[in-house]
C-alpha positions in Angstrom: 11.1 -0.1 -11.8 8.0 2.2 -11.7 8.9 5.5 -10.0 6.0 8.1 -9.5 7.6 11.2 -8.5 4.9 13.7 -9.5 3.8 14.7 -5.9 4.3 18.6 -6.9 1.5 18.5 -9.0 -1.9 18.5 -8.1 -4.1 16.6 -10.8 -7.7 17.0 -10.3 -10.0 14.4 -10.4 -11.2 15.7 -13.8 -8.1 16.1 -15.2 -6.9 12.7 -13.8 -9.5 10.7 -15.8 -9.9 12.9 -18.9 -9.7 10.5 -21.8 -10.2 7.6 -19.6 -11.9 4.5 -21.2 -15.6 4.6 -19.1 -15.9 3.1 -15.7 -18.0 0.3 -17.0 -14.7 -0.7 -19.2 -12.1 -0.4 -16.2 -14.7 -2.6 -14.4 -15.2 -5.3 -16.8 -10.9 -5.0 -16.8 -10.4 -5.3 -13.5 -12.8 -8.1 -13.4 -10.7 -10.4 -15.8 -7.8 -9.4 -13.9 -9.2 -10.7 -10.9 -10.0 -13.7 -12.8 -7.0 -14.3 -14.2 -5.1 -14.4 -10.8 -7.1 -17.2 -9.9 -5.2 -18.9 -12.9 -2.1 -18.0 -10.9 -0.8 -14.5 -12.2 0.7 -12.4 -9.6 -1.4 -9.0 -9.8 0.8 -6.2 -11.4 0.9 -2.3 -10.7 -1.3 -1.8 -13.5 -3.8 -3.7 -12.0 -3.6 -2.1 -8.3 -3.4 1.4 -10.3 -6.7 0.7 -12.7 -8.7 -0.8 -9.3 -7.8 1.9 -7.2 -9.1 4.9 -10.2 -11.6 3.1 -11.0 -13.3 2.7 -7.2 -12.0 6.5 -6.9 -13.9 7.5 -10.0 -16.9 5.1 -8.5 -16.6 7.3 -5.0 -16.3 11.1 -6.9 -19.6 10.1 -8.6 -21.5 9.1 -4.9 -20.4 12.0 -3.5 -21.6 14.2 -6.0 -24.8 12.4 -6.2 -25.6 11.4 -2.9 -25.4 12.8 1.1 -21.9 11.8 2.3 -23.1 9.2 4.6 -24.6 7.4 1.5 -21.4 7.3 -0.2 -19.6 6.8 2.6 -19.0 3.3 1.8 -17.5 3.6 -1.7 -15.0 6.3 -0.3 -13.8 3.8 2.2 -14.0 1.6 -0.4 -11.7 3.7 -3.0 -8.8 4.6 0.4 -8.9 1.0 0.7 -7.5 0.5 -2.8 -5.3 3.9 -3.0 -3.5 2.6 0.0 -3.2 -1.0 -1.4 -1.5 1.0 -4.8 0.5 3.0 -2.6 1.8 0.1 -0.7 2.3 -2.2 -3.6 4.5 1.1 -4.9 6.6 1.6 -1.8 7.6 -2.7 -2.0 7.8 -2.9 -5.8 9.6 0.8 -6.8 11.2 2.3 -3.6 8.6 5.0 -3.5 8.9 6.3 0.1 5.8 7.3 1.9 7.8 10.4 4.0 9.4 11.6 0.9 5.8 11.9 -1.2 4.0 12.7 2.3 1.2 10.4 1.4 -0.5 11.1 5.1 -4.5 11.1 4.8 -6.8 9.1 3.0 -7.6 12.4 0.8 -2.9 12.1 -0.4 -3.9 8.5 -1.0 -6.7 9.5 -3.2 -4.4 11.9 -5.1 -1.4 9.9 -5.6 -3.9 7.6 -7.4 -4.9 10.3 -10.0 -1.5 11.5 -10.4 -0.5 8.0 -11.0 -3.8 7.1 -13.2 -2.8 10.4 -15.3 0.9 9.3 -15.9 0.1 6.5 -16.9 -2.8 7.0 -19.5 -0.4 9.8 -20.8 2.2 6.8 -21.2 -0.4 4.9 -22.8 -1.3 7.5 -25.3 2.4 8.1 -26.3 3.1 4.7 -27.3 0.0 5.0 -29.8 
């Protein structure tokens, strides 16, 4: 059971994907993952959680580069997944949406990096 109860913190975006392998990795990644459910695997947290940063990572880098109705789309686009995390979290681990006051698209964003951070600390530990 995957419990992510680090709402008191606030985890930049920079600090959130420190040390993270590059977005063209987490692409290629998600890609096979996608693939692979076509063989019939149910997609896992990790897979929700490495979409979602990834197309949050994808958005941080349009809207520092371009005028915000240019990167309009890969915002929507990165919401769409942080919500799809966050609701595969509240079925799956009994995370509650009142008590971690996920509310805008903006708490959805964060809860991915928070999430993203915990677990490539995890990762890091077991190596």
């Amino acid at each position: 059971m995957h419990t992510t109860h680090t709402h008191h913190h606030h985890v930049t975006a920079t600090t959130a994907y420190e040390d993270a392998p590059s977005i063209v990795t987490e692409i290629a990644w998600v890609t096979r993952a996608t693939t692979d459910r076509f063989l019939g695997q149910k997609p896992d947290r990790e897979f929700w959680l490495r979409k979602a940063a990834v197309l949050d990572r994808i958005a941080i880098e349009e809207s520092a580069l371009y005028a915000p109705e240019v990167a309009a789309a890969a915002v929507s686009t990165s919401v769409l997944a942080a919500r799809r995390l966050v609701e595969a979290d509240v079925t799956y681990s009994g995370l509650s949406l009142k008590g971690s006051e996920l509310v805008t698209d903006d708490d959805h964003r964060d809860y991915v990096r928070r999430a993203y951070r915990q677990w490539l600390l995890a990762l890091t530990d077991q190596h």
